[in-house]
C-alpha positions in Angstrom: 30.9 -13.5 -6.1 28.9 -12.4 -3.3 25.1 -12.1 -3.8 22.8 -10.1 -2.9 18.9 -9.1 -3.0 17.5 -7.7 -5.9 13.7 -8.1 -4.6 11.9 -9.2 -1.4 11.7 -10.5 1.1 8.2 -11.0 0.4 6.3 -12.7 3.6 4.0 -15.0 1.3 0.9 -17.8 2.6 1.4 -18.6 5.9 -0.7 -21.6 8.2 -0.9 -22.1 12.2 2.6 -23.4 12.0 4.0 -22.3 8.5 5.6 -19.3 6.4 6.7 -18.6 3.5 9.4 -16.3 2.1 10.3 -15.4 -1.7 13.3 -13.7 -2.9 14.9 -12.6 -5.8 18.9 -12.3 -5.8 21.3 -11.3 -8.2 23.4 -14.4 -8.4 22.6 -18.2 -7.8 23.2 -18.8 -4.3 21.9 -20.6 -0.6 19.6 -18.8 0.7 18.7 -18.7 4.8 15.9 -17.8 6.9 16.9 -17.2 10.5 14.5 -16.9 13.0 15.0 -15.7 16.9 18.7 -16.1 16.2 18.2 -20.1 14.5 18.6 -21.1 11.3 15.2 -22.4 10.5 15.4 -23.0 6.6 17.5 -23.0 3.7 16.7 -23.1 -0.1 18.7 -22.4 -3.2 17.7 -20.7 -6.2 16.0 -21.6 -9.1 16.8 -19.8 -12.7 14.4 -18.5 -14.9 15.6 -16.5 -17.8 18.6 -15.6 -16.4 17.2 -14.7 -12.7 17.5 -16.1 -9.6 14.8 -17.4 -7.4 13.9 -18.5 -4.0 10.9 -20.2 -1.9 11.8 -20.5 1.8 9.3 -22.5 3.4 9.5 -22.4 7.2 7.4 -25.1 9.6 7.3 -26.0 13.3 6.5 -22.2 14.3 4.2 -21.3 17.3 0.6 -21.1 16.2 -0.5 -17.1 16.3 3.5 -16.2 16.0 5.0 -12.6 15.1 8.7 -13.8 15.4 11.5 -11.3 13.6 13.6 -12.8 10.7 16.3 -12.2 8.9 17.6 -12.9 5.5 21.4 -14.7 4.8 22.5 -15.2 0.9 24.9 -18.0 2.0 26.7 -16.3 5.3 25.8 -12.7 4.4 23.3 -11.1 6.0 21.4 -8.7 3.4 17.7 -8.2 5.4 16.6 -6.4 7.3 18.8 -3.4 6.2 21.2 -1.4 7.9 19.3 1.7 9.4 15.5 0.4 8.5 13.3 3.3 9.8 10.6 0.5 9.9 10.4 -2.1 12.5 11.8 -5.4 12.0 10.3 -7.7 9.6 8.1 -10.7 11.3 7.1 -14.1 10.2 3.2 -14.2 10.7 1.3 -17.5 11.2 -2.3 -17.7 11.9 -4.1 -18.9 15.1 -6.9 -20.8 13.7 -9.6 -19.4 16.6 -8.4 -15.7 16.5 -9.9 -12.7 15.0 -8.7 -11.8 11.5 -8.1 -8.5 9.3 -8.3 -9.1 5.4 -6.6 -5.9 3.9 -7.5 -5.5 0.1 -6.9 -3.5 -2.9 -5.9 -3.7 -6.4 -4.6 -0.7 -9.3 -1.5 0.8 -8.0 1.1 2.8 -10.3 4.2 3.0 -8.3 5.1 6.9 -7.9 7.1 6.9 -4.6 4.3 9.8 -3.5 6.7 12.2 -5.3 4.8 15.6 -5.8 4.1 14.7 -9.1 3.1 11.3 -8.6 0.5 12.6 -6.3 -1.1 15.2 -8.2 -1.3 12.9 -10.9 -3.1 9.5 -9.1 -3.3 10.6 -5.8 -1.2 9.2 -2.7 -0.2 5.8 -2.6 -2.2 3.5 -0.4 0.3 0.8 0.0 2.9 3.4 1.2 0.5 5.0 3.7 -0.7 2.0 4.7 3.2 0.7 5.6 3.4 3.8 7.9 0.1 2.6 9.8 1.2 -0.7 10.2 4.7 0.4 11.4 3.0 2.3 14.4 0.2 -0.3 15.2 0.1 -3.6 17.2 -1.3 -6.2 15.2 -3.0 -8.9 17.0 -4.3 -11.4 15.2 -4.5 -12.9 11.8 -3.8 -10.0 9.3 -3.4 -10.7 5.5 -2.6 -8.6 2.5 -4.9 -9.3 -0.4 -3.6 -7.8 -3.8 -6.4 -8.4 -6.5 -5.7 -7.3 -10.0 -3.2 -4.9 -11.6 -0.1 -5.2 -9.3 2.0 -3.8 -12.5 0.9 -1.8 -15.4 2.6 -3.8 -18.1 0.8 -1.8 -21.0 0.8 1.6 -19.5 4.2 2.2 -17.8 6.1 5.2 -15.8 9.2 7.3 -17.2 11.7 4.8 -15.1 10.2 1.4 -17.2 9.8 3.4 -20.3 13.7 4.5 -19.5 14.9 0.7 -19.1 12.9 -0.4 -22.3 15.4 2.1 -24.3 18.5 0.9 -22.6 18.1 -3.0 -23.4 16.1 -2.5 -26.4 18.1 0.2 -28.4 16.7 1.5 -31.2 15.1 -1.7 -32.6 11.7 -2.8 -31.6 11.5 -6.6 -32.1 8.5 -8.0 -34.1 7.2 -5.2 -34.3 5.9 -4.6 -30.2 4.7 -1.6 -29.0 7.6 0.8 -27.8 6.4 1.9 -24.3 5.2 -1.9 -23.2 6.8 -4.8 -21.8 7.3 -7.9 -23.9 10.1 -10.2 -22.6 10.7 -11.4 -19.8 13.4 -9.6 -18.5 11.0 -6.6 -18.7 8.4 -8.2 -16.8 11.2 -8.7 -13.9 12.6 -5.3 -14.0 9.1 -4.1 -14.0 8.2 -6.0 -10.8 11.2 -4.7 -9.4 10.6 -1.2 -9.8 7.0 -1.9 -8.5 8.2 -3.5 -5.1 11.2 -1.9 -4.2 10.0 1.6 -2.7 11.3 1.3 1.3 7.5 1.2 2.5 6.5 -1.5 -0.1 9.0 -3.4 0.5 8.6 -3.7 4.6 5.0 -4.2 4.2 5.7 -6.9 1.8 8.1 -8.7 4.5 6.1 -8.1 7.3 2.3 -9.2 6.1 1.2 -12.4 4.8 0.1 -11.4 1.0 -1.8 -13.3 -1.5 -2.2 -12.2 -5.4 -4.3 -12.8 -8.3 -3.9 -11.3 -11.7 -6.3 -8.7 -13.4 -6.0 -7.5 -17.3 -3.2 -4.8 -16.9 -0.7 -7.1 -15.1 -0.6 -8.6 -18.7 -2.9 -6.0 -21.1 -5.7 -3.8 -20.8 -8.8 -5.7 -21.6 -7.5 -9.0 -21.2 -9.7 -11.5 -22.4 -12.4 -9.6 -22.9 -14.1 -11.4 -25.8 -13.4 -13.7 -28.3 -12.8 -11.1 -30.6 -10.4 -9.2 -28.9 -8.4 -12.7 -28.1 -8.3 -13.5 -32.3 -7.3 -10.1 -32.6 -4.7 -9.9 -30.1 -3.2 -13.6 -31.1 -2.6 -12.4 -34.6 -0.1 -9.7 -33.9 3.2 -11.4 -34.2 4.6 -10.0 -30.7 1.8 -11.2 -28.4 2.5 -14.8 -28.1 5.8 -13.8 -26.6 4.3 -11.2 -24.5 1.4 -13.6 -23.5 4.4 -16.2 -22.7 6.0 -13.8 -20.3 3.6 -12.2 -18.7 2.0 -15.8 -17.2 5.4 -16.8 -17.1 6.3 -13.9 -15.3 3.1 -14.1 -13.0 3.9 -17.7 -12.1 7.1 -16.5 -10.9 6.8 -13.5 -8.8 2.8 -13.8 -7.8 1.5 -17.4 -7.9 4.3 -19.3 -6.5 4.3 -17.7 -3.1 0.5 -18.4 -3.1 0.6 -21.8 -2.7 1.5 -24.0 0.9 3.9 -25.9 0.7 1.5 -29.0 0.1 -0.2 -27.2 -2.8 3.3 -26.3 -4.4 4.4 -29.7 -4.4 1.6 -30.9 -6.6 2.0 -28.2 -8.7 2.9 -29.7 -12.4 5.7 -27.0 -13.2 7.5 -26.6 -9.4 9.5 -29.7 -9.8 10.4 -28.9 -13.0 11.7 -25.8 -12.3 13.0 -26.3 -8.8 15.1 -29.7 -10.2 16.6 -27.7 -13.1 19.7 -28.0 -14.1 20.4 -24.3 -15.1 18.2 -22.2 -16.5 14.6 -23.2 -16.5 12.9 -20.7 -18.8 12.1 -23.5 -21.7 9.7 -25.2 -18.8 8.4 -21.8 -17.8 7.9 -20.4 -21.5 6.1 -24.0 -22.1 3.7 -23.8 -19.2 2.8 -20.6 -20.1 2.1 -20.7 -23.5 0.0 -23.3 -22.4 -2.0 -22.0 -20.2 -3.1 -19.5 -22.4 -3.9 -22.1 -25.8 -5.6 -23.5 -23.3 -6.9 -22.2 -20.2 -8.1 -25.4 -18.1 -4.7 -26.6 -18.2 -4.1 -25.1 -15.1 -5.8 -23.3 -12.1 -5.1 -20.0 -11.3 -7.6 -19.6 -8.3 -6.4 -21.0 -4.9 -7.9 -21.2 -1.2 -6.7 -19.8 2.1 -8.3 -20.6 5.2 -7.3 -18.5 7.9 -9.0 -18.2 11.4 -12.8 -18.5 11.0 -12.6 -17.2 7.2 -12.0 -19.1 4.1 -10.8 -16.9 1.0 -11.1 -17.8 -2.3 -9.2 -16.1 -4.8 -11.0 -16.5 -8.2 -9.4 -16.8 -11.3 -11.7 -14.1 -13.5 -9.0 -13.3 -16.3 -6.6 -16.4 -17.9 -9.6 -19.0 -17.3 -12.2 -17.2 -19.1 -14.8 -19.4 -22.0 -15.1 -16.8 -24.6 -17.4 -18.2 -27.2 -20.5 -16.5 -28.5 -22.7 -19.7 -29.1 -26.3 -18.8 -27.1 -27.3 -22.3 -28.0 -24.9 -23.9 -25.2 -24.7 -22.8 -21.7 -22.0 -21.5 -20.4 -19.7 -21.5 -23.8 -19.0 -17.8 -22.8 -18.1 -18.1 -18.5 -16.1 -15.6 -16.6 -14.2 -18.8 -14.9 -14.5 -21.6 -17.4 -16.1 -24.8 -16.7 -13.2 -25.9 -14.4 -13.1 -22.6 -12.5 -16.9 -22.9 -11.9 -16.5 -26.6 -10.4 -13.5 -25.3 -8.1 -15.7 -22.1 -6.9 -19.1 -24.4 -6.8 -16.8 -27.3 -4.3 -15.6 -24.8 -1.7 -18.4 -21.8 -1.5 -19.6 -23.9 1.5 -20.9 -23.9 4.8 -18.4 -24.4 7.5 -16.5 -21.1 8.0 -18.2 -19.1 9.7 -17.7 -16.3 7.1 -16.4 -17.1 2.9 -14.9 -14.4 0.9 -15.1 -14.8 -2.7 -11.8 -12.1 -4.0 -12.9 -11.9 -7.5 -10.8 -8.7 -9.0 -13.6 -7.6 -10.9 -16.5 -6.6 -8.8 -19.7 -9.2 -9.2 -22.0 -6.7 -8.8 -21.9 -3.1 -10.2 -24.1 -0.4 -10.2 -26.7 -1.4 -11.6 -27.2 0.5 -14.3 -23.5 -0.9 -15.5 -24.3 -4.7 -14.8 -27.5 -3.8 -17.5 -26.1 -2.4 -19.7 -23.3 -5.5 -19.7 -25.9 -8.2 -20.0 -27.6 -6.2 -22.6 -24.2 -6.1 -24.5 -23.9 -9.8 -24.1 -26.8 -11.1 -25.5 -27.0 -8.2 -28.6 -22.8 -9.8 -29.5 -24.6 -13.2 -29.3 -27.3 -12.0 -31.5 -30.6 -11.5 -29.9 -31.1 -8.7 -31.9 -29.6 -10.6 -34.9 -26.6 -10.9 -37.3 -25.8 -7.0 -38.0 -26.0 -5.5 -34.5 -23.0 -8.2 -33.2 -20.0 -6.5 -34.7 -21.7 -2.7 -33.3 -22.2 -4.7 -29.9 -18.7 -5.6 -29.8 -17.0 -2.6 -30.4 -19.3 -1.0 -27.6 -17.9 -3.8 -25.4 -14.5 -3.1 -26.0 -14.6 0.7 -26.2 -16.1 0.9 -22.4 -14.9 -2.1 -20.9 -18.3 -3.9 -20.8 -16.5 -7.3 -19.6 -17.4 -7.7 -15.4 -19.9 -10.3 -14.0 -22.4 -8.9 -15.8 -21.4 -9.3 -18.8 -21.2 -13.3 -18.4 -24.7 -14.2 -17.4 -24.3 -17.3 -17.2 -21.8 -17.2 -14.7 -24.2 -14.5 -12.8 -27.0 -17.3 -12.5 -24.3 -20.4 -11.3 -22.7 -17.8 -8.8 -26.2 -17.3 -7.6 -27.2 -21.0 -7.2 -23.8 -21.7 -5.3 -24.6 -18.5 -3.1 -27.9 -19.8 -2.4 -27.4 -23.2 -1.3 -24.3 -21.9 0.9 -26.5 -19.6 2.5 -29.8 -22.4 3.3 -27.0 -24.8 4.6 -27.3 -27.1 1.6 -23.3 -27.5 1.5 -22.7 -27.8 5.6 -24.0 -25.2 8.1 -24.8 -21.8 6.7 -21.8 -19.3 7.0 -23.0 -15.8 8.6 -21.5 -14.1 5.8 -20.5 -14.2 2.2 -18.4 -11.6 0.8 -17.4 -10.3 -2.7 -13.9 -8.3 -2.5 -13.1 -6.8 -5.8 -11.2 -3.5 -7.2 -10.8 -2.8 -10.8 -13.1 0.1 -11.6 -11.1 3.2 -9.7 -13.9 3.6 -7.5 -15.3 1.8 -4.0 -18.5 1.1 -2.6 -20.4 -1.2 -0.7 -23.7 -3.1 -2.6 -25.7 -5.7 0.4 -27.3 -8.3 -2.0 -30.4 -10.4 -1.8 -31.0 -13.8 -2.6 -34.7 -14.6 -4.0 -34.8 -18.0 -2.6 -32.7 -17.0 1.1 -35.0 -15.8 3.8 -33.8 -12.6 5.5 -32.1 -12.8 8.4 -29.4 -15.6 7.3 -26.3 -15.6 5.5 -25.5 -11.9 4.9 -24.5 -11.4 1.3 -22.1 -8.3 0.3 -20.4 -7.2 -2.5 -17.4 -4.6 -0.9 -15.2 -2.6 -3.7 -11.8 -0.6 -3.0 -10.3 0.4 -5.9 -7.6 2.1 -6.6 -4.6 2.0 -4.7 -2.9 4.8 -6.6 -4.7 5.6 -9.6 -7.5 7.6 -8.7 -10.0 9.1 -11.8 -10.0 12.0 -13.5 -12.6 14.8 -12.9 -14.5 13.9 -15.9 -14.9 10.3 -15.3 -15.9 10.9 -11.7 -18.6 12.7 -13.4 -19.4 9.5 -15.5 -19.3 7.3 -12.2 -21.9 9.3 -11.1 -24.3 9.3 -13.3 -24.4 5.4 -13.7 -25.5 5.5 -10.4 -28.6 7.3 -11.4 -32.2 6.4 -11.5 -32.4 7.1 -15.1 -29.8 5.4 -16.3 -31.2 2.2 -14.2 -34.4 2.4 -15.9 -32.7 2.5 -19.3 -30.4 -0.3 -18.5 -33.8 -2.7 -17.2 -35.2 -1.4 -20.8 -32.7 -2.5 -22.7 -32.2 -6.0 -21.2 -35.9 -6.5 -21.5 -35.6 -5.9 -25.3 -33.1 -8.3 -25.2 -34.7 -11.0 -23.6 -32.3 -11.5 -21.0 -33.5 -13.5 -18.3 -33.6 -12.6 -14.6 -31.2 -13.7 -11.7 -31.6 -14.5 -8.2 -29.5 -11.7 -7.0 -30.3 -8.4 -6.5 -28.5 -5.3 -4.8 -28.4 -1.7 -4.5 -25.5 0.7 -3.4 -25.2 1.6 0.0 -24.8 5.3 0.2 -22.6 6.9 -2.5 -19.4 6.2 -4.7 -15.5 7.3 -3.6 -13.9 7.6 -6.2 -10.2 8.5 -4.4 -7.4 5.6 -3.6 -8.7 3.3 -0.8 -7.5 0.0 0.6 -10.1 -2.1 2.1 -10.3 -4.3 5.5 -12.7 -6.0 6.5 -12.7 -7.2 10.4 -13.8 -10.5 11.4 -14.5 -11.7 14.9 -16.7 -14.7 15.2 -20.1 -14.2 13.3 -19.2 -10.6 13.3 -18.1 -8.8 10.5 -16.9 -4.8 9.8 -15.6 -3.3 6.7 -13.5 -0.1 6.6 -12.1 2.0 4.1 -8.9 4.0 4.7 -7.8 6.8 2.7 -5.1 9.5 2.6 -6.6 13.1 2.6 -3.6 14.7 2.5 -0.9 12.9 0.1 2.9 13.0 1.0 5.6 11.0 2.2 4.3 11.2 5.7 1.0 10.9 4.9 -0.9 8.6 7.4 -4.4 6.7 6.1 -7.3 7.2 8.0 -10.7 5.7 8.1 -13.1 6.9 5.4 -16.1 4.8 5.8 -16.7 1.8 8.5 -19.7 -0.4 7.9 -21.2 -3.6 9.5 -21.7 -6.4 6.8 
């Protein structure tokens, strides 16, 4: 039987000398990276749940490389395809002194830019973004960051909703939620229908991409309390939706973020990689797992490229979600083991360190009030009666960012402050904060109390969404929680709460965009320029352009 590509290439991390290429195929099979014309690696799948899997890691290439590849499933060639309007696909490595591009972005519903795709969220960033890229010259280091919401698993499109009645029937099992995904095989057709488009899927081949989960890869509101976690676990469905979507994740996001050094100590690679057949009992395992119990394996992971060293923070699976005020840090947006990992590498050394945290760590601050205030009433500063009203407010508008977990506000302070007096090796000129998750993008330059001005510059940079802009009315809301007024109520209201201070403090420079945006940020030595492209008129052949440039 010949095989043949169901998803990818994907062009994953990549070193000075190293790349990494993840497929999906149809049917178990070799798979062949040939590069200039030389066969320069070969991997067979893996199974998982019936699908078929492979992680091509190629060494020994030139340092600063763009070299064309192609894909063989044994001696078929299936990539690139026959009559690609885009250029061919390139393995990237990085050159350790060159200049470097972080692209970023996170919330994308995958509409194709049809008509009504674009009236309804706007035009798709990723796509326009492909169309850039396929008329630029890239020198340098340039790397895809995806933070948060790849796939809407809880809130899907007419063609998912269309496959969940064709291998579902009639019969929902245990009861699940008709227009979600819960196995599996959903997950996987849903990734497929998310990175498949023709644009996607050249970008994907062509740009070294790293990945980290937010709440709607696997549900809206994702571990936003400890109430919302007993009352999601007690609905007889989610522990095999749970299951699947970090299996799932593991699979088609996590894997190709790991070098090939950090893969082989993961605990579950060899498992699955040594199968024999399918592997979904050491998948499902893992999984299930991870969620009983979240410091049994890190999500976040480290990429240094050029002069920048990106961390990609775990803000979702690892969460502490207890209530007790009497012990620090029993509720933490990263856990006690994500807090250790973040605390060892926001260092001095790089010249600049970029924390991607998917949701933002500072938000107007009106919002970051008004979630520290909700914290401390659900813990009971105000007493016993007011914590059940507290926590409905928290679920009902989404009062779960940095702000919300105080505690974790005060450590991420203390490790930003020491990085920034050269406490932890010399002083980067820079520390960054890339997140998405609220549908709207902004810049916020934050002080230290105990960092002298004029040293490590501190930002907080937001683009968000890639294609799934706001409604009138809640640009409206947006809006007004930028507002004096709403500030001064917020500062009230933690007062009365007793919430202590923080070292950090911030305010919005110039005003919110509430349209799709991807973000890049420009490094070049100690020099550092964020942008923010956008698509003002949506389409098929709709080009980005910039929106916003800043220095940071």
């Amino acid at each position: 039987m010949t095989a043949s590509l169901r998803l990818g290439p994907l062009l994953r991390h990549a070193g000075p000398t190293t790349a990494t290429v993840w497929v999906e195929t149809d049917t178990p099979c070799t798979v062949r990276i040939r590069v200039d014309g030389a066969v320069t690696a070969a991997s067979e799948t893996f199974t998982v749940h019936g699908h078929h899997y492979a992680v091509c890691e190629i060494t020994g290439l030139p340092e600063g490389a763009a070299l064309p590849y192609e894909v063989f499933l044994g001696e078929d060639r299936v990539w690139p395809e026959p009559d690609s309007p885009f250029p061919p696909s390139v393995l990237r490595t990085t050159a350790p002194e060159g200049p470097t591009r972080l692209l970023y972005g996170s919330c994308r519903r995958p509409t194709g830019d049809t008509p009504e795709g674009v009236v309804r969220y706007g035009p798709d960033m990723l796509r326009a973004t492909a169309r850039r890229l396929a008329r630029e010259e890239v020198d340098g280091n340039l790397v895809l960051l995806l933070i948060g919401d790849q796939v809407y698993a809880d809130e899907l499109e007419e063609p998912m909703r269309s496959f969940l009645a064709s291998v579902r029937g009639p019969d929902v099992p245990d009861g699940a939620p008709g227009d979600e995904v819960v196995h599996y095989g959903e997950y996987a057709e849903l990734y497929r229908q998310a990175w498949t488009d023709p644009p996607v899927r050249w970008l994907l081949s062509t740009v070294p991409t790293l990945m980290i989960f937010d709440d709607h890869d696997i549900r809206d509101d994702w571990n936003t309390s400890e109430a919302w976690r007993g009352a999601m676990d007690g609905r007889p469905w989610w522990r095999r939706r749970i299951t699947s979507g970090l299996g799932a994740y593991w699979v088609y996001q996590h894997l190709g973020n790991l070098s090939a050094e950090a893969r082989s100590k993961d605990p579950l690679w060899a498992r699955v990689r040594d199968a024999r057949g399918d592997a979904a009992d050491a998948v499902d395992g893992f999984a299930l797992l991870a969620h009983d119990e979240p410091s049994s394996y890190r999500w976040s992971h480290r990429y240094d490229v050029g002069s920048v060293r990106v961390l990609m923070a775990d803000t979702r699976c690892s969460r502490a979600l207890g209530e007790d005020a009497v012990h620090e840090g029993s509720r933490s947006i990263l856990g006690a083991e994500g807090h250790e990992w973040l605390d060892e590498n926001l260092a001095g050394g790089p010249d600049h360190v970029v924390v991607a945290s998917t949701v933002p760590v500072v938000l107007p601050s009106a919002v970051h009030h008004l979630e520290a205030w909700n914290e401390a009433v659900c813990a009971g500063a105000w007493g016993e009666w007011p914590r059940p009203l507290g926590e409905r407010l928290r679920q009902a508008m989404d009062l779960e960012h940095w702000g919300a977990f105080q505690y974790s506000m005060r450590r991420l302070g203390d490790a930003v402050g020491a990085a920034a007096r050269g406490e932890r090796g010399p002083a980067p000129a820079t520390v960054l904060f890339l997140s998405g998750d609220v549908h709207f993008s902004y810049a916020a330059p934050v002080r230290h109390r105990y960092v002298a001005e004029g040293g490590t510059r501190v930002t907080q940079l937001v683009s968000s969404p890639l294609c799934n802009q706001l409604s009138a009315g809640t640009r409206r809301v947006v809006r007004l929680t930028a507002s004096r007024a709403v500030h001064v109520v917020g500062r009230v209201l933690t007062r009365l709460a007793r919430v202590p201070g923080i070292d950090l403090s911030w305010k919005l420079d110039g005003k919110t965009y509430a349209g799709n945006t991807i973000g890049e940020v420009v490094f070049e030595g100690r020099h550092a320029e964020a942008l923010w492209y956008h698509a003002s008129e949506g389409g098929i052949d709709a080009l980005p352009g910039v929106h916003r440039r800043m220095r940071v």
